[in-house]
VMD Tcl script that draws the C-alpha trace (Angstrom):
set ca {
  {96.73 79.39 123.06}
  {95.41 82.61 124.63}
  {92.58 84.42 123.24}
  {94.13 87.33 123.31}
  {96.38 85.98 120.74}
  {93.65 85.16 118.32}
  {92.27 88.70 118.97}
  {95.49 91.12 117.90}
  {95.96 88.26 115.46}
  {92.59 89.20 113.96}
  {93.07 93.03 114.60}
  {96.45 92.89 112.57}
  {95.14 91.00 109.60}
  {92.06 93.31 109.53}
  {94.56 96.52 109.64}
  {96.36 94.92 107.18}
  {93.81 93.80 104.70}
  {92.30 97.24 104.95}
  {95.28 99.72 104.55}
  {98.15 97.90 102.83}
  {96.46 97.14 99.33}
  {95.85 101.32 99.21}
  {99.47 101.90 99.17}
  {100.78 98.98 97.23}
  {98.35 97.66 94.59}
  {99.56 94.00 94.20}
  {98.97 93.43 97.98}
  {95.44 92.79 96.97}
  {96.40 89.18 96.52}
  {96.91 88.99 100.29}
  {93.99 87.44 102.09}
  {95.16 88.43 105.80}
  {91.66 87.50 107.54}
  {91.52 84.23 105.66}
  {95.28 82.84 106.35}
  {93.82 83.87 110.16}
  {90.82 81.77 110.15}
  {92.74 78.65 108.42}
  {95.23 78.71 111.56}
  {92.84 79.20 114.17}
  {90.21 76.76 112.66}
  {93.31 73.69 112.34}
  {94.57 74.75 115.62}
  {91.10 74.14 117.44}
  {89.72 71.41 115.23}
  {86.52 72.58 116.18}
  {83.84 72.98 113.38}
  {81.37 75.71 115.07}
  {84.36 77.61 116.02}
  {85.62 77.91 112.49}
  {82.67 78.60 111.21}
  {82.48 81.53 113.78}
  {85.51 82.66 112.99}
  {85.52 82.91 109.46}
  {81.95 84.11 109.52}
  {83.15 87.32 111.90}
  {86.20 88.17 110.38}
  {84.84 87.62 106.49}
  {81.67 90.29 107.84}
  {84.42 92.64 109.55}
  {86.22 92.45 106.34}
  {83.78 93.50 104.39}
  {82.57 96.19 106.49}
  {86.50 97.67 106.03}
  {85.90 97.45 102.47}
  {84.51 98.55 99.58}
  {82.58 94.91 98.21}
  {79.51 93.39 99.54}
  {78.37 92.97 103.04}
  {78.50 89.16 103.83}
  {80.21 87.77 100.74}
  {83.83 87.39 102.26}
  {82.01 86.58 105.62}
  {80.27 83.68 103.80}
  {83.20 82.63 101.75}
  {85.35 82.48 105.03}
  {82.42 80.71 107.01}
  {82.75 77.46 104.33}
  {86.69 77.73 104.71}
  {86.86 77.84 108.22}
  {84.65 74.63 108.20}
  {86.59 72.80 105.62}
  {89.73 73.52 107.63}
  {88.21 72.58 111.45}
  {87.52 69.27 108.98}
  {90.77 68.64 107.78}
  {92.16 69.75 111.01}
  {90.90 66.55 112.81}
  {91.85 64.03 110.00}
  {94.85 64.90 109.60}
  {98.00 66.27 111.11}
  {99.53 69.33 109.57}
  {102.24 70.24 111.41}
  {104.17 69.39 108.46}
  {105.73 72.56 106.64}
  {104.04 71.07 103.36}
  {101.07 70.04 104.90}
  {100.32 73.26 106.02}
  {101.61 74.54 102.74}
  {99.17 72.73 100.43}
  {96.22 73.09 102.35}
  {96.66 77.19 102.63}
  {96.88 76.88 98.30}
  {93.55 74.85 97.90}
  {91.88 76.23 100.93}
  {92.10 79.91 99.23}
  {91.32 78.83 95.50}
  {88.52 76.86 97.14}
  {87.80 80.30 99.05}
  {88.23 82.40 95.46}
  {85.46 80.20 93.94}
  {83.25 80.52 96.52}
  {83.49 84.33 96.45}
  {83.15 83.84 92.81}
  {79.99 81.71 92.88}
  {78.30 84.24 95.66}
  {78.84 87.12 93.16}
  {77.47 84.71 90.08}
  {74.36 84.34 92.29}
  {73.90 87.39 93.15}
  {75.31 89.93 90.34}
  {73.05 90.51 86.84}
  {76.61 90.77 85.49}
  {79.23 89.08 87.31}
  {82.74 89.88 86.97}
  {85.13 86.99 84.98}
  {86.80 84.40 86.82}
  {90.33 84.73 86.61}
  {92.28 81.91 86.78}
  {95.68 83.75 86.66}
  {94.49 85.88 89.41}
  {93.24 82.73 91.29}
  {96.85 80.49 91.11}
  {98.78 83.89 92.16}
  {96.47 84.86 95.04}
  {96.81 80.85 96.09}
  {100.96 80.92 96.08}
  {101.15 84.67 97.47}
  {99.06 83.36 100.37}
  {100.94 79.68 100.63}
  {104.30 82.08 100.90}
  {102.81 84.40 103.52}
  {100.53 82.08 105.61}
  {104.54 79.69 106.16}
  {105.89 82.91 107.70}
  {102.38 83.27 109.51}
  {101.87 80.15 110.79}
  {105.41 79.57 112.26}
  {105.16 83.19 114.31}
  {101.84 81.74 115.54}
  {103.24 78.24 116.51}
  {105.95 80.27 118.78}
  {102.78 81.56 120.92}
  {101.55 77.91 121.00}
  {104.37 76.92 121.96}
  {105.61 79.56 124.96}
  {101.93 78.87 126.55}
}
mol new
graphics top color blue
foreach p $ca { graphics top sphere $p radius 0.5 }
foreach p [lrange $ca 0 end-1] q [lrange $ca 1 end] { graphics top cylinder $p $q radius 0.2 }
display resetview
């Protein structure tokens, strides 16, 4: 795949992730950046270059926001690992594959967000479990639709 692919990839999900949850308020369960780095980090199967990944876009996210500086770029570094991991075990070209990995990859990505803000918060906001399982299937949903637009660039190169 081209780089130039992963870059407007990565410039989208940014844009995204920054201006859509201002106009509609449930489109904070979107995680644009992290659906990015899952792709990209099971595409390469390469461990340094998920954790690259995840650590850029998670510190480029929170830069666009208004949350702590390094959290998300943390959170994404670990899930960008975990999916370079699973990447080269096993093979998710598979619809459900892909599918079930995106749901526990992000709830896996929600706790570490919530332990980094436990650690580092006097008061910490509540974990949410409702908020947790929605952002997990919203994501699932979108990163199907994501994935398969990607795989057409894969595939035309």
């Amino acid at each position: 795949m081209r780089p130039a692919v992963l870059l407007i990839s990565a410039f989208i999900s940014l844009l995204l992730q920054t201006f859509l949850p201002l106009t509609t308020p449930a489109a904070r369960l979107f995680d644009f950046p992290l659906l990015v780095t899952i792709y990209f980090s099971v595409f390469r199967q390469h461990k340094i270059f998920g954790i690259w990944l995840g650590t850029i876009l998670g510190l480029l996210q929170d830069a666009l926001s208004h949350g702590y500086l390094g959290i998300m770029g943390a959170a994404d570094a670990v899930i960008g690992y975990l999916a370079a991991s699973v990447g080269i075990k096993l093979n998710l070209e598979g619809i459900l594959a892909r599918g079930l990995l995106t749901g526990l990859l992000v709830i896996v990505h929600d706790l570490c967000v919530f332990g980094l803000l436990h650690a580092m918060l006097e008061t910490p906001p509540p974990l949410r479990s409702f908020d947790m399982v929605s952002s997990a299937l919203v994501n699932m949903a979108t990163a199907l639709l994501l994935f398969q637009t990607l795989d057409r660039f894969k595939r035309s190169t």
